[in-house]
C-alpha positions in Angstrom: 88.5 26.5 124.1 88.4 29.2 122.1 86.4 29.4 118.4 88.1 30.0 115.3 87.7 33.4 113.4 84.9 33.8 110.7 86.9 34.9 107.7 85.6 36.0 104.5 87.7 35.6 101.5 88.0 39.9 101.3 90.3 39.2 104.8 92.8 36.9 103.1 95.6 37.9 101.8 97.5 37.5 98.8 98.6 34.1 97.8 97.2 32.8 101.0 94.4 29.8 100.4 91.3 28.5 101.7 88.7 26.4 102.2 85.1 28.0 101.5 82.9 27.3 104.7 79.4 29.2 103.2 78.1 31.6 100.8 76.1 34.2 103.1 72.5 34.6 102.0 69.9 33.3 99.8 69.7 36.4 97.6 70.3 36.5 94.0 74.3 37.4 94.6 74.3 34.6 96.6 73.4 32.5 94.1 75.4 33.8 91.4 78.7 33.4 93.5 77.6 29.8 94.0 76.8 29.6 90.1 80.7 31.1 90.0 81.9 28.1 92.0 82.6 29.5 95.3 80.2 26.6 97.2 81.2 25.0 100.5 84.1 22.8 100.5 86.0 24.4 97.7 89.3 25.4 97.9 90.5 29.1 96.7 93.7 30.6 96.5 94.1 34.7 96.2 96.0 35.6 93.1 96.0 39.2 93.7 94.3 42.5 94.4 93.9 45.5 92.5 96.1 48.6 93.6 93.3 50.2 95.8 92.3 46.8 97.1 89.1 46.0 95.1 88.7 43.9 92.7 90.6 40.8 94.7 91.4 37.7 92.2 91.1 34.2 92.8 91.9 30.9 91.6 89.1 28.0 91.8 88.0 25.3 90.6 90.9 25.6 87.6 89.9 29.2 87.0 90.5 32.6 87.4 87.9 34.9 89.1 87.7 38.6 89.9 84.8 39.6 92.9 84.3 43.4 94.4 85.8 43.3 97.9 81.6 43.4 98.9 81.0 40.1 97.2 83.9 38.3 99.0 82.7 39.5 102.0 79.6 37.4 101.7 81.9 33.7 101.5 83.3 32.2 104.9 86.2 30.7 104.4 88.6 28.8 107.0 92.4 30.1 105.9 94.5 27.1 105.3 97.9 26.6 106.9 101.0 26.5 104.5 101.4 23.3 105.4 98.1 22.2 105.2 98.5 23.1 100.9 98.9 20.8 98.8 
């Protein structure tokens, strides 16, 4: 049995959604992006990315939010099936 791929939410993809798994860290970014929201069991949707890739927008918690591409590398997220969206 294999184990499912760690993805952060700078390897999803537009309009794609998941569900956040962890914040990676205990440092003071890692405790703003938790302060943003983005703590385990949430669910996030990408909105979009900027032309060159960075910032990526997302939609949480009723809101929108823009991260760098390195900031969304630090939350896990497991990607959600289409069908699993409600």
């Amino acid at each position: 049995m294999s184990s499912p791929t760690l993805l952060t939410l700078a390897d999803i993809a537009p309009g794609q959604t998941a569900t956040i798994s962890e914040v990676i860290g205990d440092d003071a970014i890692a405790v703003r992006l938790m302060e943003m929201g983005l703590t385990d069991g949430e669910t996030v949707r990408v909105v979009g990315r900027a032309p060159l890739g960075d910032p990526i927008e997302l939609s949480i918690r009723g809101y929108k939010l823009s991260l760098r591409k390195l900031e969304a590398a630090r939350v896990r997220v497991q990607a959600q099936k289409a069908s699993d969206v409600t």
